[in-house]
Every structure is written in structure tokens, then in C-alpha cells.
N, C-alpha and C positions, 0 to 999 in steps of 0.2 A: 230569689229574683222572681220577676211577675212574667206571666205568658209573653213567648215574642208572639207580635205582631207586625200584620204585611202593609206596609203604605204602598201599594200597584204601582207600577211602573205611570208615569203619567197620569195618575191616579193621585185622589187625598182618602184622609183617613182623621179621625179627633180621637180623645180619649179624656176622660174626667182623671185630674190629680189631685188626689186632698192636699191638703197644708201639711208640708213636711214629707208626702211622697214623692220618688224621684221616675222623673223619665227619662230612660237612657234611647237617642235616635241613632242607626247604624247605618253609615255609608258602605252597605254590603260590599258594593263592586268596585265600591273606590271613585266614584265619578259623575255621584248623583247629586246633584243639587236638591235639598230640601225646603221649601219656604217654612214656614213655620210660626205659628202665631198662637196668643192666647189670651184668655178672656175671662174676666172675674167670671165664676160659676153660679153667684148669686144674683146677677148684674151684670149682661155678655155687651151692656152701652159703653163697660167698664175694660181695655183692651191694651194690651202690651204695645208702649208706640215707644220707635224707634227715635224720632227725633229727643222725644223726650230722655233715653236711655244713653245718648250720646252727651247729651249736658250733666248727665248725672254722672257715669266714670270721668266724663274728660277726657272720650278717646273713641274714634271710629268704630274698632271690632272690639265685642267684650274678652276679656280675658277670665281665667278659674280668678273665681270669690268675686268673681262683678255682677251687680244686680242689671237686673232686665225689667225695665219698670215700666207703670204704665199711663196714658197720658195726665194721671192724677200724682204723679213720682210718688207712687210709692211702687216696692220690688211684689212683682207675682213670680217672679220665676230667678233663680241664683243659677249661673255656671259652676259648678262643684267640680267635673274634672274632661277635659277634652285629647283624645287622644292624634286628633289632626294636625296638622301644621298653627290651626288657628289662623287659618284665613277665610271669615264670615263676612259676609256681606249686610251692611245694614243702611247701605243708601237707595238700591233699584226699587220698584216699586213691582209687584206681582204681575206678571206676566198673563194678561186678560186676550180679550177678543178684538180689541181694537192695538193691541201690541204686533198681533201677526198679521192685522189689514198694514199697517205700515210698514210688514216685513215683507209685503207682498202676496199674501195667502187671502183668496177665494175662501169662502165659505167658512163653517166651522173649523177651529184648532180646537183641543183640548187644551186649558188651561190656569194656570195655579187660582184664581180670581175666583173661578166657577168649582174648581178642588173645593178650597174653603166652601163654599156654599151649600155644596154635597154633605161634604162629610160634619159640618153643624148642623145640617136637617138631618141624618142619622141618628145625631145623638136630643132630635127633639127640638133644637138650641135655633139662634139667627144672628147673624151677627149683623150690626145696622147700615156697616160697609167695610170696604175691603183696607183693612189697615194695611200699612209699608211691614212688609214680614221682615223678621230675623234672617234671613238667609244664608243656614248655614252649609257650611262647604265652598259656598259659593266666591271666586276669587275673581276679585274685579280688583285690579290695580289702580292705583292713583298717582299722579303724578304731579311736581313738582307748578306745573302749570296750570292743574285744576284737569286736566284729562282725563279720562275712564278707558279701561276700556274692558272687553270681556273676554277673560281666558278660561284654559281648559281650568278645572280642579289641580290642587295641590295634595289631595289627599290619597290613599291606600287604601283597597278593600280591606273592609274591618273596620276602620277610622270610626269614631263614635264620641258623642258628647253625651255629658249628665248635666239636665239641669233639673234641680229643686224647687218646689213648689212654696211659696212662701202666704200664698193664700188657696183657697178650696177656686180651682181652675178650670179652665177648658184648652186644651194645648192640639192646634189645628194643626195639620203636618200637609205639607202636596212633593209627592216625586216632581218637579218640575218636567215638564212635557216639551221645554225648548227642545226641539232639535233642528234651528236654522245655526246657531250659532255655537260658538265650541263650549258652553260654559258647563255641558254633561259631557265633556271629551269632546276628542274629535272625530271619534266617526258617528256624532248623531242621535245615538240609539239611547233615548231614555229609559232606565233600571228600575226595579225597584228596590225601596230601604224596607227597615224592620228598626222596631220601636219596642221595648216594654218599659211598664208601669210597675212600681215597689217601693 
């Protein structure tokens, strides 16, 4: 297995995955929301898009052996094995700066939008905007009438997914930094995950 590593609590982080390596993401505490995205490595214009990845299974949350494709449908990245309930989220869009002026928040938040930006200038890289993340962990119900809405997590500290690399990647990760709403639990306090690479 590859080095764990710390995606900071309200914090991102990225990591290069060749073709055919696996990244495994760890919901330490049981209660973090992870956005999560990623980006051909040769070609970061080239990027995991959600809408596309929902017409490709035929189904809102991925399931193991579903690909995660990108807006060109072909797969960068396979579900290979998920230890959570398997409730991800792949409709909200990245929680930015102009998400917490309408939550009511003065000044700066930390947030997933600006994660991403960080942690692809780390590894050198840019992405040309903020694509709709993977959002795993993240349980937002849906309802029979088109409703949403946002609850706490479904998952257990330890909970963890593997997904495979089906091209040479860039896989962006952010601790979500929400803490107005319950969707890192309900008392508020964003955790941090751990990640390794193999």
C-alpha cells in the first residue's frame, strides 16, 4: 500500500495516479464530506464531469465497477470497492465564496472551490474552472417531488472508497469546510480524511 496522506480538515490536497493505480479516500471520523475531482494529467482542460457520469451508469450515485467519466465520456477513474453505505453525492456544486455570502457569512470562509485551486497549484497543475465534484460521503436525499435536501453523513469512522485510475490523472480531494449546515454531522466541526496512492 502507498504512504497515507492528510487532506486537513477544511483543507484540500491532489495527488498524481498513473493508469491502473488506485486511490483509496478515508472518512477517518466518519463524518467528513470529501469533494473530490479529477483531471486528465496530460491535459487538466480534460476533467471528471458529473453530469456526464450520471448519463453514462443510468443512475445518480455511482456504484463498485461504475465508471466516473469525463466530459469527453470516457472513464478516468472506476469505483472498485466502497466500504460506506454508498451515499455520494453527484448533484451540489462545490461549496465557494459566494455560497457562504448567501449563508449569511461576512468576509472570507474557507472553501472546497478555492481547496481545488490550492492543492492543483501544489502539484504545479490549474484547472480552467471549478467542475460539480464527486461528492463522496456526502448524503443529500431526494425526494419523490424533486426536493433536496442536506443531512448529516450515513457513514462510520473508517468508511473508505477505492477508486482506479483508468487514465494517467490528477485526483483533487477538499475536507469540505461546511460548517453552517449538518452535512459534516451536526455539531459543525469540520475533520480531517487521509488518502493513499498504489
Amino acid at each position: 500500500m502507498g504512504e497515507l496522506q492528510t487532506v486537513p480538515a477544511s483543507g484540500g490536497k491532489a495527488a498524481h495516479v498513473k493508469k491502473g493505480q488506485h486511490i483509496k479516500i478515508i472518512n477517518t471520523h466518519g463524518e467528513q464530506v470529501v469533494d473530490t475531482w479529477a483531471f486528465n494529467a496530460e491535459d487538466t482542460t480534460e476533467y471528471m464531469a458529473m453530469d456526464a457520469t450520471r448519463a453514462y451508469n443510468q443512475r445518480m450515485s455511482p456504484l463498485v465497477g461504475d465508471h466516473l467519466v469525463t466530459y469527453k465520456r470516457r472513464p478516468i477513474l472506476t469505483l472498485v470497492e466502497d466500504t460506506s453505505p454508498g451515499r455520494h453525492d453527484t448533484q451540489m456544486a462545490a461549496c465557494d465564496q459566494w455560497r457562504y455570502h448567501l449563508l449569511g457569512v461576512e468576509g472570507y470562509h474557507k472553501n472546497c472551490a478555492d481547496n481545488l485551486s490550492h492543492s492543483m497549484g501544489e502539484l504545479g497543475a490549474k484547472e480552467t474552472h471549478t467542475p460539480a465534484p464527486l461528492n463522496l460521503f456526502m448524503n443529500i436525499p431526494w425526494q419523490p417531488d424533486g426536493t433536496l435536501s442536506f443531512d448529516p453523513p450515513l457513514t462510520k469512522a473508517g468508511d473508505y472508497v477505492v477508486l482506479r485510475a483508468e487514465i494517467d490523472c490528477i485526483v483533487a480531494m477538499s475536507s469540505c469546510p461546511q460548517d453552517l449546515l449538518p452535512i459534516n454531522g451536526t455539531d459543525g466541526k469540520p475533520t480531517e480524511a487521509h488518502f493513499e496512492v498504489y
